[in-house]
C-alpha positions as CSV (number, residue, x, y, z in Angstrom):
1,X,-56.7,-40.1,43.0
2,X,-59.4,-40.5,46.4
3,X,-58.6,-37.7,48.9
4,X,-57.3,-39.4,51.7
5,X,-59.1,-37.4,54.6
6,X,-61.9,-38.7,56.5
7,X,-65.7,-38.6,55.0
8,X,-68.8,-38.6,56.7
9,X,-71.3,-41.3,55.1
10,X,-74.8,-39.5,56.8
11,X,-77.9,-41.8,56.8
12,X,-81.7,-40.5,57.9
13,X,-83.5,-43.3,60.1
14,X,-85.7,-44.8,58.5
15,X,-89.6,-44.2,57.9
16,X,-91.8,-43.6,60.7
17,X,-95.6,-42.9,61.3
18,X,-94.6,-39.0,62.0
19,X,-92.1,-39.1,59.1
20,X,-94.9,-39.9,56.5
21,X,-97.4,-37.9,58.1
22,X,-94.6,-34.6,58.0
23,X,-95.1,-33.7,61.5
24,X,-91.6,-32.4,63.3
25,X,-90.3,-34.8,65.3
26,X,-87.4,-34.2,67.3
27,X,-87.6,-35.2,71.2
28,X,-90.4,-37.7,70.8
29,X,-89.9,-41.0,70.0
30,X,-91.5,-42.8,67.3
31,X,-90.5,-45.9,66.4
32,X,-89.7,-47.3,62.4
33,X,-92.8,-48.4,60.6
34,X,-92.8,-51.8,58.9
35,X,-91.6,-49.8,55.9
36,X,-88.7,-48.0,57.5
37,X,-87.5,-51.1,59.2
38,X,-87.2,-52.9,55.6
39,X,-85.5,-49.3,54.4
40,X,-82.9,-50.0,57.8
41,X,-82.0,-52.9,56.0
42,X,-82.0,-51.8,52.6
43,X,-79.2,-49.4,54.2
44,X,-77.1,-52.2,55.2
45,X,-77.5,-54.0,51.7
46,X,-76.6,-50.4,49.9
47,X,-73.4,-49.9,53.1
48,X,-71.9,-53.2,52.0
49,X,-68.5,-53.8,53.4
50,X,-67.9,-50.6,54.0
51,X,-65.3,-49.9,56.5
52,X,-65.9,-47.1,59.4
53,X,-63.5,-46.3,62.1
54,X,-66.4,-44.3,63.7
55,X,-70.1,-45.0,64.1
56,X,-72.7,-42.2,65.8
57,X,-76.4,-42.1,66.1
58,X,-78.6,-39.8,67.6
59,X,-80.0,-41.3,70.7
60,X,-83.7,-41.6,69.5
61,X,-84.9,-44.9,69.0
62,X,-85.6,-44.1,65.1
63,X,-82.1,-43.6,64.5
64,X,-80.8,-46.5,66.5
65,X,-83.1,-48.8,65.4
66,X,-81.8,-48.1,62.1
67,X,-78.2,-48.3,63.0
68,X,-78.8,-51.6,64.5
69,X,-81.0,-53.0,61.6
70,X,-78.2,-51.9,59.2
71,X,-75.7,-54.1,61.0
72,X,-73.8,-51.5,63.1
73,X,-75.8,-51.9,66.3
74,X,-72.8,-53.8,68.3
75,X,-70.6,-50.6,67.5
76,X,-73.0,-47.3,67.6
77,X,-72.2,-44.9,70.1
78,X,-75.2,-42.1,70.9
79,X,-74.7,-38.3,70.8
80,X,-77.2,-35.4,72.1
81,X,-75.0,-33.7,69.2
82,X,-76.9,-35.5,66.2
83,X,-80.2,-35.4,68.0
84,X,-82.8,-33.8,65.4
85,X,-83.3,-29.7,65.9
86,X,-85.3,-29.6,68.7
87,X,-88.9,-27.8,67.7
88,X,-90.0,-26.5,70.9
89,X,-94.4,-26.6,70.9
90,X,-94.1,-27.5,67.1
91,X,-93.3,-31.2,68.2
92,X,-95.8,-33.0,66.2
93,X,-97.3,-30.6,64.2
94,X,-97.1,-30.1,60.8
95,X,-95.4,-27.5,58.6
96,X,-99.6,-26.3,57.0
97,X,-100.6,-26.7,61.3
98,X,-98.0,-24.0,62.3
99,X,-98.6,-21.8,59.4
100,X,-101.9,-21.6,60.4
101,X,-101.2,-19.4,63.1
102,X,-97.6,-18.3,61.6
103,X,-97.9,-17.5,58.5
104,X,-95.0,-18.3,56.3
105,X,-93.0,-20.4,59.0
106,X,-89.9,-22.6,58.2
107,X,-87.4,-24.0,60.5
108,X,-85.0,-22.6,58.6
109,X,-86.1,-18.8,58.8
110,X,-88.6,-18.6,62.2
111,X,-88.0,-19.1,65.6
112,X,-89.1,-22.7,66.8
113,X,-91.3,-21.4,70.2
114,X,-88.9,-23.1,73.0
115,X,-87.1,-24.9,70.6
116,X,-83.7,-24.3,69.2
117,X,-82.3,-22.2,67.1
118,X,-80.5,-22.9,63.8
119,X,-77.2,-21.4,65.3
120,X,-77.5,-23.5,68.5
121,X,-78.0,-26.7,65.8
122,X,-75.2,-25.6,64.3
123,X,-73.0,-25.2,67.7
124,X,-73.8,-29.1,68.2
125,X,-72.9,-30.7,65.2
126,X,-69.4,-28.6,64.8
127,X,-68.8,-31.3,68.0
128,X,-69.5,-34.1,65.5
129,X,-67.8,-32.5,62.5
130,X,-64.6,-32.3,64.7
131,X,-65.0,-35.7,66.3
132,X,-65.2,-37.0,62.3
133,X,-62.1,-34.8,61.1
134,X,-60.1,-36.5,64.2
135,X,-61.2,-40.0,63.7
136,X,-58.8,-42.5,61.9
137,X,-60.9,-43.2,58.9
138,X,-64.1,-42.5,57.7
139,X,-67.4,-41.9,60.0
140,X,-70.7,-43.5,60.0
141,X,-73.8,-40.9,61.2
142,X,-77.6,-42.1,62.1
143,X,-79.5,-39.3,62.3
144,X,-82.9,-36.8,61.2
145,X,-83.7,-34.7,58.1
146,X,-82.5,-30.9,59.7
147,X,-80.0,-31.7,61.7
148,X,-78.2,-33.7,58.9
149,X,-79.0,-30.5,56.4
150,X,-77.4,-28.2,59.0
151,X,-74.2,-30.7,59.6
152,X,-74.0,-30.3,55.7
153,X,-74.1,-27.1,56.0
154,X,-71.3,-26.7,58.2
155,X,-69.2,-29.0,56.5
156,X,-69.6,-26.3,53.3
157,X,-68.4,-23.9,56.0
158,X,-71.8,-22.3,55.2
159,X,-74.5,-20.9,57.5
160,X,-76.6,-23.6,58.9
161,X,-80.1,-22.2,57.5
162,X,-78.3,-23.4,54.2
163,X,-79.4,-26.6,54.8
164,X,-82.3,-25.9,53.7
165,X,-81.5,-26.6,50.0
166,X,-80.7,-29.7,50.5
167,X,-83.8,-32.0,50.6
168,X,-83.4,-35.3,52.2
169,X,-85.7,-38.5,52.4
170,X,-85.9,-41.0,54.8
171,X,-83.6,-44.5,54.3
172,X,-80.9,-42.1,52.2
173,X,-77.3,-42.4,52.5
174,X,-75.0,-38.5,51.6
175,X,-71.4,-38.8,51.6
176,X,-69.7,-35.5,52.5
177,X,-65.8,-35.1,51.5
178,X,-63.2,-33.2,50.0
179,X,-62.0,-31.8,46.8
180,X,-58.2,-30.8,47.3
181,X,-59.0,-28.7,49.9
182,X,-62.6,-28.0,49.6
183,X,-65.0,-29.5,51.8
184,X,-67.8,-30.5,49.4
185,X,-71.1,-33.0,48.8
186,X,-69.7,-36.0,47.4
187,X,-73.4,-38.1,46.9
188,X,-77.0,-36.9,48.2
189,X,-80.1,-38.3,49.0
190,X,-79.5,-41.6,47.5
191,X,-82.0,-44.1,48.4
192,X,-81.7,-47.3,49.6
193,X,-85.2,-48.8,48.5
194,X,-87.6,-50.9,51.1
């Protein structure tokens, strides 16, 4: 028997020029390649009739273009909370870029130079994790590849640099949920094709 409380269906925007390419991208906005607008609507094909009593996006245009292109752009409401993890002067760099004058840098383990950190990621999508826990059914999230992980995270009750063992692709639908009364990772990372 289906545990009854609410789930959070979590879907990454689709691909984008920055997104192939691996640069961060947080604060600027890039819209969905050819590609990742034919993934937005592989996402609506893959969310079928699928009923939502709330629907959230980051306010980027990656993520609402997605939200609209996978049928839910008459009832998204936007949310500074599921805006990616801001990376300060890593904004369109690379992972191998920074490491060339940080050694060994991750999100998940370095300071992001004026960015944010993991715990004040964290601090934002606890908003959204309550929001989804008060709603009257299941929610519906548009959002980016770290702050998703770190929402995860928190959903485990775990630390938010925990999310970085979950790996997530662009176009991919996650369902968090429950187990009696464990929080846990119902699907991950499931494509939706282009």
């Amino acid at each position: 028997m289906r545990d009854e409380r609410r789930r959070a269906w979590l879907v990454r925007h689709g691909e984008t020029e920055w997104s192939k390419a691996g640069k961060h991208t947080s604060f600027s906005d890039i819209p969905l390649t050819e590609k990742g607008r034919a993934e937005a609507h592989g996402v609506k094909a893959r969310l079928g009739e699928q009923e939502f009593a709330l629907v959230l996006s980051s306010p980027r245009l990656r993520a609402v273009e997605t939200a609209r292109l996978a049928g839910f752009g008459d009832r998204v409401e936007t949310t500074e909370d599921l805006a990616e993890w801001n990376y300060g002067a890593y904004e369109g760099l690379t992972t191998a870029e920074i490491r060339e004058t940080e050694p060994g840098w991750s999100v998940w383990t370095h300071e992001a130079t004026g960015g944010e950190t993991a715990a004040q990621v964290a601090t934002r999508v606890e908003r959204v994790i309550a929001r989804i826990r008060a709603a009257d059914g299941d929610a519906l999230l548009f959002a980016h590849k770290h702050v998703l992980r770190v929402l995860a995270a928190r959903w485990l009750d775990l630390p938010p640099t925990e999310g970085r063992h979950l790996a997530l692709d662009t176009a991919t639908i996650s369902i968090l949920g429950w187990e009696r009364e464990d929080p846990v990772v119902e699907r991950w990372n499931e494509p939706c094709g282009a």
